[in-house]
C-alpha positions as CSV (number, residue, x, y, z in Angstrom):
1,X,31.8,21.6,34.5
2,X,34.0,23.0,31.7
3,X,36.5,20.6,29.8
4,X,39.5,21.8,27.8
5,X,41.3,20.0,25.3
6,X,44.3,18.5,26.5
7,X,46.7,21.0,25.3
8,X,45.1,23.4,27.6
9,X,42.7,26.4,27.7
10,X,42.3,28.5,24.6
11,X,43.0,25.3,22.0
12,X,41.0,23.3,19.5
13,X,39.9,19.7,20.2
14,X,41.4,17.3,18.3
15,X,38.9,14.6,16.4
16,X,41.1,11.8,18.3
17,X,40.1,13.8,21.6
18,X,36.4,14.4,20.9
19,X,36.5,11.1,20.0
20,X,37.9,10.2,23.3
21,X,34.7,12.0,25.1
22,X,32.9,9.6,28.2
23,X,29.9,9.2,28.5
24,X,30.4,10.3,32.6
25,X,31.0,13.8,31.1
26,X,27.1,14.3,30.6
27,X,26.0,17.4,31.1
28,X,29.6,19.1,31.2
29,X,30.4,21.9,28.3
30,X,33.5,21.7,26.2
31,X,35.5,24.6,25.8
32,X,37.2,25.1,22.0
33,X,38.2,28.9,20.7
34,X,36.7,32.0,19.7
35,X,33.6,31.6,21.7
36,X,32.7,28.2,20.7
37,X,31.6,25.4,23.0
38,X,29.9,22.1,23.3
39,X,27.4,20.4,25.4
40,X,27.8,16.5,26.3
41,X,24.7,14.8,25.4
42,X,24.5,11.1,25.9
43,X,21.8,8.4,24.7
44,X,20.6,5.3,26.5
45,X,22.9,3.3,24.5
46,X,25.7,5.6,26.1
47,X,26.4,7.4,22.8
48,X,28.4,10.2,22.9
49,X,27.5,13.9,20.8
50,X,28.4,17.7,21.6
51,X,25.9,19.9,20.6
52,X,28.1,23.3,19.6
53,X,27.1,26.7,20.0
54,X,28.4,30.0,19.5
55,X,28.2,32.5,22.2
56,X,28.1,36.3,21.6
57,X,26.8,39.4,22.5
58,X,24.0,41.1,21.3
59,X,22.1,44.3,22.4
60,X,23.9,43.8,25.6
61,X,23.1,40.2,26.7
62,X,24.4,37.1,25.9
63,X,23.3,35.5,23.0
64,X,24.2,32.0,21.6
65,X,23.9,30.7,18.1
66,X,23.9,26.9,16.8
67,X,26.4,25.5,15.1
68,X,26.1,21.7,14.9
69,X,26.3,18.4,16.4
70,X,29.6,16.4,16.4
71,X,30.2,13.8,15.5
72,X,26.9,14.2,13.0
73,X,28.3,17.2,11.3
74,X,31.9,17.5,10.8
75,X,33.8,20.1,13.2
76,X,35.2,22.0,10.5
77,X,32.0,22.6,9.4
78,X,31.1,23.7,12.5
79,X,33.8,26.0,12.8
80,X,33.0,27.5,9.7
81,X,29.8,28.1,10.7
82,X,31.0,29.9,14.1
83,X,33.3,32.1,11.6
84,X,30.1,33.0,9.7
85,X,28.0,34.2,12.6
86,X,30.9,35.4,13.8
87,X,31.5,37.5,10.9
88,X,27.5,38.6,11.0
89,X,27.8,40.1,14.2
90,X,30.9,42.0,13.7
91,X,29.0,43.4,10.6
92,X,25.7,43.9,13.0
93,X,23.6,41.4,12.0
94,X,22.1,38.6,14.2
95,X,23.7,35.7,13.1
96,X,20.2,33.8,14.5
97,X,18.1,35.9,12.4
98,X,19.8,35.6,9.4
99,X,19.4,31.6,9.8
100,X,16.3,31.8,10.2
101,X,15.5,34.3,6.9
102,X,17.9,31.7,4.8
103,X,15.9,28.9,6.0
104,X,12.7,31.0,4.9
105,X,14.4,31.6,1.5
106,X,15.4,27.7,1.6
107,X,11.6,27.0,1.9
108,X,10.6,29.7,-0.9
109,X,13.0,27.8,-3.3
110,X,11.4,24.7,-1.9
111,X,8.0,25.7,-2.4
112,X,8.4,27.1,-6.3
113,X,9.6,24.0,-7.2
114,X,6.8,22.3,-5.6
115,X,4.8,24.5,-7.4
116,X,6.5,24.4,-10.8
117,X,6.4,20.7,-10.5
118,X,2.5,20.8,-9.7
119,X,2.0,23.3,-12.7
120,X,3.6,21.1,-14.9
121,X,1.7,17.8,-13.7
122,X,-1.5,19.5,-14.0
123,X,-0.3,20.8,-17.7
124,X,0.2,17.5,-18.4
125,X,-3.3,16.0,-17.6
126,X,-5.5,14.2,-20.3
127,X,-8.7,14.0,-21.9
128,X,-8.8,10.6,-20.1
129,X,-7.6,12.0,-16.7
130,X,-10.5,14.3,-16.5
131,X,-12.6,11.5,-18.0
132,X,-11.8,9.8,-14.8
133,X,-12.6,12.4,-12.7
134,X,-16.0,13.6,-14.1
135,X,-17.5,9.7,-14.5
136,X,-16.5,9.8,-10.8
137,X,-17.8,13.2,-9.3
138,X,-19.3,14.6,-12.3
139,X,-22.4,12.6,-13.6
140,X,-24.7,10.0,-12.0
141,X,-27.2,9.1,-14.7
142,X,-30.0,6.3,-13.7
143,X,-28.1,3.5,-15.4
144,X,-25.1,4.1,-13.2
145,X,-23.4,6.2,-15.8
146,X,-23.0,2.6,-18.3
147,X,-24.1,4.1,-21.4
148,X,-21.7,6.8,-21.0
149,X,-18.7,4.7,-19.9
150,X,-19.3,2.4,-23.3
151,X,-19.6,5.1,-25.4
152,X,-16.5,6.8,-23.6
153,X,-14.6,3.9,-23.9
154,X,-15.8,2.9,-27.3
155,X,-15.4,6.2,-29.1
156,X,-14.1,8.9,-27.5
157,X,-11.0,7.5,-25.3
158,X,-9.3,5.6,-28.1
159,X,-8.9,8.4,-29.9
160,X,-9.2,11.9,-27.6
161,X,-7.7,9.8,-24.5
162,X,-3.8,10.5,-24.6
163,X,-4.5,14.6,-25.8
164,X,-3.8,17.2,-23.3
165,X,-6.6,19.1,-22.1
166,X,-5.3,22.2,-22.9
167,X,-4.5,21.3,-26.2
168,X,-7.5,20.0,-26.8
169,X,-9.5,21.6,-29.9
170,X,-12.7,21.6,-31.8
171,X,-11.3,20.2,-34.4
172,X,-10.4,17.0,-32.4
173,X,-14.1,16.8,-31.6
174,X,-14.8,17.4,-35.2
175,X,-12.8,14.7,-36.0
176,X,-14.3,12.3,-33.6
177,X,-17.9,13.1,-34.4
178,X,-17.4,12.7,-38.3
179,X,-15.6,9.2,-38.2
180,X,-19.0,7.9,-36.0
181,X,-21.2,9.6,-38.5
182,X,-19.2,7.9,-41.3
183,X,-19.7,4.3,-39.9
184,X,-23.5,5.1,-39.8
185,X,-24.1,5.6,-36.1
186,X,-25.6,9.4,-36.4
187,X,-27.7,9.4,-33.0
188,X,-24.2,7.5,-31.1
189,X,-22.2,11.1,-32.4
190,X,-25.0,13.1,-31.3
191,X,-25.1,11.8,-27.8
192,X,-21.3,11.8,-27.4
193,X,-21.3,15.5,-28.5
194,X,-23.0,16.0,-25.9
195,X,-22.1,14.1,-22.8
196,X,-18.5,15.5,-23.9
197,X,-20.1,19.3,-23.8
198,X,-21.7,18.0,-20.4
199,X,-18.2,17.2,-19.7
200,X,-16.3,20.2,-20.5
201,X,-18.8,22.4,-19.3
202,X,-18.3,20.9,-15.8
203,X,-14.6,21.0,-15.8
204,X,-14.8,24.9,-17.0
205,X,-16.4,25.8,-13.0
206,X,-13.4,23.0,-11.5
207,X,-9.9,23.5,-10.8
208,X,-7.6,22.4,-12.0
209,X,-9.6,22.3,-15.1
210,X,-10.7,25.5,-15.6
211,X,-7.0,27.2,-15.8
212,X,-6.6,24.1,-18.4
213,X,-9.4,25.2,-20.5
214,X,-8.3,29.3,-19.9
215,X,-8.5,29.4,-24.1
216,X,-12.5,28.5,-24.4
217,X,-14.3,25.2,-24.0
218,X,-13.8,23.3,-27.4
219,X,-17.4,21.6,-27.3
220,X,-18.9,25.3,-27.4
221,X,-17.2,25.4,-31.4
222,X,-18.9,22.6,-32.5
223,X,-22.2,22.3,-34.3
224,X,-23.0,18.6,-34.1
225,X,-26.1,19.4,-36.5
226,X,-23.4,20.6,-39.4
227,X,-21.8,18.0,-38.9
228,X,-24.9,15.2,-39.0
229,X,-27.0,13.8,-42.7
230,X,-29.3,16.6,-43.2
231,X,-32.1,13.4,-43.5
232,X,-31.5,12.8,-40.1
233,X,-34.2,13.3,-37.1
234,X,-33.5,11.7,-33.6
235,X,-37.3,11.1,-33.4
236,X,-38.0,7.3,-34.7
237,X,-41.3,6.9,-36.7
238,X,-41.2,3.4,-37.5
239,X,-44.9,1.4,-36.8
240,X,-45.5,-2.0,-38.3
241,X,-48.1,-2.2,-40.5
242,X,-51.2,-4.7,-40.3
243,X,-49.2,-6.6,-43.0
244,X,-45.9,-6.8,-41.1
245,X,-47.8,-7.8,-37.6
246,X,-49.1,-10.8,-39.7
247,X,-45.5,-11.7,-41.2
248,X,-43.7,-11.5,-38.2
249,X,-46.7,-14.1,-36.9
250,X,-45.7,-16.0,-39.6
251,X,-42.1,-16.1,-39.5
252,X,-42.6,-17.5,-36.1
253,X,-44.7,-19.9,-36.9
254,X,-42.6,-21.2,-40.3
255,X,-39.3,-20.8,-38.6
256,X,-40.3,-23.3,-35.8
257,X,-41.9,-25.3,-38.1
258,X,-39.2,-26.3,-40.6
259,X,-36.3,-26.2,-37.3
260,X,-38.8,-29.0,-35.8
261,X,-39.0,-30.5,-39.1
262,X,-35.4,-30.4,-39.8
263,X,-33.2,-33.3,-40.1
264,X,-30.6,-32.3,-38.6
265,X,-31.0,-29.5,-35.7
266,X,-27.5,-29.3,-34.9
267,X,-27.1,-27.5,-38.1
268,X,-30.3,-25.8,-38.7
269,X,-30.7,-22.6,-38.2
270,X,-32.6,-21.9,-34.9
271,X,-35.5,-19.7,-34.8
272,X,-36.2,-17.0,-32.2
273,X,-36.9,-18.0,-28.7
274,X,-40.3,-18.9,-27.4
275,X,-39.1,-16.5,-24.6
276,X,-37.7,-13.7,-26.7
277,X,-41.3,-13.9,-29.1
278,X,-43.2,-13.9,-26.3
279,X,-41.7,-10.7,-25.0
280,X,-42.2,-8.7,-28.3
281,X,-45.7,-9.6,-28.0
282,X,-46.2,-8.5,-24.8
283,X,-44.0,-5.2,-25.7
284,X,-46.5,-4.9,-28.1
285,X,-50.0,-5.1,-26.1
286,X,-49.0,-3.6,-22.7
287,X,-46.7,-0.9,-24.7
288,X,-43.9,-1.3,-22.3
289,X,-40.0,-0.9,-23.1
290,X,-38.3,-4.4,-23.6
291,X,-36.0,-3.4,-20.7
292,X,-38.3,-2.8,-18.2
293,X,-40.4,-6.8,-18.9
294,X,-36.9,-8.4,-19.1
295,X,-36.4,-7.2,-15.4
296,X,-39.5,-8.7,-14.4
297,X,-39.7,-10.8,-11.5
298,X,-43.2,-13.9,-11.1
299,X,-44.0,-11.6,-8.1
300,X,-45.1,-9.0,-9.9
301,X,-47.2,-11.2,-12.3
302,X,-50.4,-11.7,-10.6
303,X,-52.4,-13.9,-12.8
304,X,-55.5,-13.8,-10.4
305,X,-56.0,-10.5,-10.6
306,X,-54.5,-10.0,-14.3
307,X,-51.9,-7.6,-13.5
308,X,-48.2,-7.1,-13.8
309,X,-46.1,-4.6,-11.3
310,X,-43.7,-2.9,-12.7
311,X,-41.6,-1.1,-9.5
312,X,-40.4,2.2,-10.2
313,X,-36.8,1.2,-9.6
314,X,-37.4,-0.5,-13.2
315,X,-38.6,1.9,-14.9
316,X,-37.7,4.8,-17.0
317,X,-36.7,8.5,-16.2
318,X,-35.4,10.9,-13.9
319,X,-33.9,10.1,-10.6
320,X,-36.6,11.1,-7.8
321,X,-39.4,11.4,-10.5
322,X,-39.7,7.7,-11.3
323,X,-43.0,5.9,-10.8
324,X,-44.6,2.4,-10.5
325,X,-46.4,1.3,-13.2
326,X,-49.7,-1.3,-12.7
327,X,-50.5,-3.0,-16.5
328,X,-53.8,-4.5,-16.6
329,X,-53.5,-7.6,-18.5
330,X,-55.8,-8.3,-21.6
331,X,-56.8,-11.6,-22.7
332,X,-54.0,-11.2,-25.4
333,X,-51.5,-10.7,-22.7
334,X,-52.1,-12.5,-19.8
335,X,-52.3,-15.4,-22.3
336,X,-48.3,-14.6,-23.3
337,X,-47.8,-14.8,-19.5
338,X,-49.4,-17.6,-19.3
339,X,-47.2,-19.7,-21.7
340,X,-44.1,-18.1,-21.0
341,X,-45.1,-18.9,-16.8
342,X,-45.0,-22.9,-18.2
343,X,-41.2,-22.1,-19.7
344,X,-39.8,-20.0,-16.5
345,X,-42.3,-20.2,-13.3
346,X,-39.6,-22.3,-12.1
347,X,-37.3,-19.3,-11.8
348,X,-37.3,-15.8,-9.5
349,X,-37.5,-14.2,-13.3
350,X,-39.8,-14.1,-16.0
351,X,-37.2,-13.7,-18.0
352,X,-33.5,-15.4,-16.5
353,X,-30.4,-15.1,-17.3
354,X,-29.3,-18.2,-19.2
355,X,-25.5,-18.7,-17.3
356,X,-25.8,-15.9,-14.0
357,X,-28.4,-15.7,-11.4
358,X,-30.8,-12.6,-12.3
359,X,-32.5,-11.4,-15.3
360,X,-31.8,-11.6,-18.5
361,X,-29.7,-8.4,-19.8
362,X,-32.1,-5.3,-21.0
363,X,-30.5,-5.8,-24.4
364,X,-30.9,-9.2,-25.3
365,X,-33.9,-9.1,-27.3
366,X,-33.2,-6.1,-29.4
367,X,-29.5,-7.7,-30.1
368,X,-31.1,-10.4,-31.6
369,X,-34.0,-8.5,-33.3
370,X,-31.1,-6.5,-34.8
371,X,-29.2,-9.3,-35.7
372,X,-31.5,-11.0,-37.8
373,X,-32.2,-7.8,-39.9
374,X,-28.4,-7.7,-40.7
375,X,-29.1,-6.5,-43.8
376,X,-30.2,-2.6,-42.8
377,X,-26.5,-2.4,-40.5
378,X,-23.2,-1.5,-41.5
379,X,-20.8,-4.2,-40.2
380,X,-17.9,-4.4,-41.3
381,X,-17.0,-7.6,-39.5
382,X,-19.0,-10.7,-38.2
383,X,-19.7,-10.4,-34.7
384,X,-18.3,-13.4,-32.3
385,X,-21.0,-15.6,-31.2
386,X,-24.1,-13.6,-32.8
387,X,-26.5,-15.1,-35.3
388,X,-26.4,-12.7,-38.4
389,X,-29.4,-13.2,-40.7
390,X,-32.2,-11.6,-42.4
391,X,-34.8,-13.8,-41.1
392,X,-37.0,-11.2,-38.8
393,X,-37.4,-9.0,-41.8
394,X,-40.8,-7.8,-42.3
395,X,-40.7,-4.6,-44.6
396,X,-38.4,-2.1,-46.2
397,X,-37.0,-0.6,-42.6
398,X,-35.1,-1.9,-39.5
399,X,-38.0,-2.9,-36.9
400,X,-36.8,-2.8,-33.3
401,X,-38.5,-3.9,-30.0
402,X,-39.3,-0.1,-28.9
403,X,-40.8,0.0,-32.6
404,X,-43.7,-2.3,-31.2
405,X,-44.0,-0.1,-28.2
406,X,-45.2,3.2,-30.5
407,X,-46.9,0.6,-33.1
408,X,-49.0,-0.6,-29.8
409,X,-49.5,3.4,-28.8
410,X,-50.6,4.3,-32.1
411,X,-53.0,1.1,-32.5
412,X,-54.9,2.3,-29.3
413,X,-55.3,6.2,-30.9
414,X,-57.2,4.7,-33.7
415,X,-59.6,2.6,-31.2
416,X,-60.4,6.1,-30.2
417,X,-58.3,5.9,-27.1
418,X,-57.8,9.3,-25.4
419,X,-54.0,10.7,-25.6
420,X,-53.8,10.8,-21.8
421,X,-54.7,7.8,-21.4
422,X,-52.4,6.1,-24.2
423,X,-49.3,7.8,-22.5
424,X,-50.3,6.8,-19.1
425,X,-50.5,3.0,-20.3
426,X,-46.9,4.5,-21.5
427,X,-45.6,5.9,-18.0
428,X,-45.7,8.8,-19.3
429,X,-45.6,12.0,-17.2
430,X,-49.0,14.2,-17.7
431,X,-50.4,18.1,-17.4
432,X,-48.6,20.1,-15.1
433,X,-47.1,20.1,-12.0
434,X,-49.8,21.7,-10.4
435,X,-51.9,19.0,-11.7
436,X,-50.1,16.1,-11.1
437,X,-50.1,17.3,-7.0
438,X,-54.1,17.8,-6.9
439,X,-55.6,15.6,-10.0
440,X,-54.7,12.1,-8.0
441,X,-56.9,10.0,-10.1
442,X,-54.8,7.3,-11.5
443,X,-57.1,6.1,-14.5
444,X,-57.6,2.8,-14.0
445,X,-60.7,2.2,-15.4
446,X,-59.7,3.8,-18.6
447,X,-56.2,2.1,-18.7
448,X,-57.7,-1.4,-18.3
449,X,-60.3,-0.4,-21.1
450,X,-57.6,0.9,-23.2
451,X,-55.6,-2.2,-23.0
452,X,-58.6,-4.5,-23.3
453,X,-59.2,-2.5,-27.0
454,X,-55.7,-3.1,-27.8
455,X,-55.5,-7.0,-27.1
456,X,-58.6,-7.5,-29.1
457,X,-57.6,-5.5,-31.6
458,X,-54.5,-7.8,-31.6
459,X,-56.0,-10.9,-31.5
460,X,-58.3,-9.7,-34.5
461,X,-55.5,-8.9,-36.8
462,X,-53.5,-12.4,-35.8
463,X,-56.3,-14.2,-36.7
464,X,-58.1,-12.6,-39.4
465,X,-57.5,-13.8,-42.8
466,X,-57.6,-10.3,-44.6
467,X,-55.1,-7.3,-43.2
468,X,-55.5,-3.7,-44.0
469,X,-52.8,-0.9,-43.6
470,X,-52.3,0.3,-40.0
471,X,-53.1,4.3,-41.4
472,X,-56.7,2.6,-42.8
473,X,-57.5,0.5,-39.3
């Protein structure tokens, strides 16, 4: 049915008579001027709206075009919007087409700002912010990506964190790189050089990096060996000497000594721990890195059979090209075992934690072998709850745990040990690829000779009376 306003056909509605619309007039079409009308809608809560619509002709049929809903949008907006399209037709254009190329335009203006707004977020993004990113996707090393994370967050964030990628320069590297150098920590700048390269060079293939770096990857200007001591060399070469074996046998023995003798422990200073000695020694005659013994569970120690398991989940290297390791025990080492067994069998690990459950951290040891050579660092500062002495000082040059590891290699070449073998007591990887898939002999023979040589070598030069320099054994 069609409804008229009250003042008959060919008049507006008045608000106060739209207003006075019923919901029993569902369905019904209301009737205002110039070829506008409504239609009664009602909801389940018996609201009342009029959806209006303009009704022409065009290309010989009837055509309609939207207006609005009352009471949502106001009827002289709605008018107005009949007057436009009425307007567009007289001129010969479809008023419905032209709504719909406006609203396209509406969403074009719409979408540039979107993606002005975008441009300028991703402008805006950080060293950190692609930090964040490449730690995440990035790189996966074998230690879960720590090392990198401290060094990161150490030495690179604080200072390159807030900079803008694409304002990022060499000579921010530069900068970072010399102020590491300065505090003495060459080989800490020359592996943040480049895991920063590593990096860059993977957000150069990435958006939205790459347009970020569209000037040149900064890391590619910078030539970390101009920048480094021209003394320095990656490659330690430190060995103890006969001489230094012997002190650091002696210090052992004196420092226990005199704290036992002490009158007051509470305020003597503490030697090393039994554990921590035990595990240099043992570094020492199986030639094993410190962090793979501190992760070593009784399990592996098999004292019948005098041999200790080190899994390849332990051990060294590349992921997928790690392998188990089997040490055959001399009578030097299984004796070190032995006594550190009596301090720890009680426990999952050879060497536990002191507070958590687990092992003790891969660290430990070398912190405190460091720390009591604290004359050959560059502290500026006393570190919190760290002994700082010289008391593990042995010669003219820091000694560290890995130190003992080449002194032990270098030991077994001059008991005429062959160099493959001495590198597979090591773990190292031998010959070729083609060898290592056909020549499956693992050795064992001549590993358990080898380290036999070595712990008798080692209990020689503990006990004898008169030493001779390492180069001369």
């Amino acid at each position: 049915m069609t409804r008229y306003p009250k003042s008959g056909k060919g008049n507006r509605w008045t608000i106060k008579e739209l207003a006075a619309t019923k919901p029993e007039w569902k369905g019904d079409t209301l009737s205002d001027t110039d070829g506008l009308s409504g239609d009664v809608r009602v909801t389940s809560n018996d609201n009342v709206s009029i959806a209006f619509r303009y009704g022409f002709k065009w290309q010989g049929k009837k055509a309609w075009h939207y207006c609005g809903t009352y009471p949502t949008r106001d009827m002289a907006a709605i008018r107005e919007e009949r007057d436009k399209a009425r307007d567009l037709v007289k001129a010969g254009i479809d008023p419905r087409a032209n709504k719909v190329a406006a609203r396209i335009e509406a969403q074009a203006g719409v979408d540039e700002i979107i993606r002005v707004n975008e441009q300028k977020r991703t402008e805006a993004f950080t060293f950190n912010d692609l930090y964040k990113v490449w730690i995440k996707d990035g790189v996966n090393r074998s230690d879960g990506n720590k090392f990198i994370s401290q060094s990161f967050g150490k030495h690179a964030i604080p200072v390159l964190g807030n900079i803008e990628v694409r304002h990022l320069s060499e000579n921010h590297l530069r900068d970072v790189y010399r102020s590491i150098i300065a505090a003495g920590k060459t080989a800490t700048a020359v592996e943040l050089s480049k895991d920063i390269g590593q990096m860059l060079r993977w957000a150069e293939k990435r958006k939205p990096w790459r347009s970020l770096l569209i000037d040149g990857n900064p890391a590619e200007l910078v030539v970390i060996k101009n920048l480094v001591p021209n003394d320095y060399t990656k490659e330690r070469t430190r060995l103890l000497s006969i001489e230094e074996i012997c002190k650091l046998r002696q210090i052992f023995d004196q420092s226990e000594a005199s704290y036992l003798e002490s009158a007051n422990r509470r305020s003597a200073e503490r030697p090393l721990k039994k554990e921590a000695q035990i595990a240099l020694w043992l570094c020492l005659g199986t030639l094993c890195r410190i962090g793979e013994l501190l992760m070593t569970e009784w399990k592996h120690v098999n004292f019948e059979r005098r041999t200790w398991f080190v899994p390849a989940a332990n051990t060294k290297g590349e992921r997928g090209k790690k392998s188990d390791q089997l040490v055959y025990l001399s009578d030097f080492t299984i004796a070190q075992f032995m006594q550190l067994h009596a301090l720890t069998g009680d426990s999952l690990w050879a060497f536990p934690a002191r507070i958590k459950e687990g092992h003790l951290c891969e660290k430990t040891v070398s912190k405190q072998v460091g720390d009591r050579q604290v004359k050959f660092k560059s502290r500026t500062r006393k570190l919190k709850n760290r002994v700082e002495n010289n008391n593990l000082v042995v010669g003219d040059e820091e000694w560290t745990p890995h130190d003992l590891r080449r002194t032990g290699a270098t030991l077994m070449q001059k008991l005429k040990v062959s160099r493959d073998v001495i590198n597979l007591c090591q773990n190292h990887v031998i010959g070729s690829k083609v060898d290592r898939v056909y020549l499956l002999d693992d050795y064992a023979d001549e590993k358990r000779e080898a380290w036999n040589k070595l712990g008798d070598r080692l209990e020689a030069i503990l006990s004898a009376s008169n030493v001779v320099s390492l180069k001369s054994a």
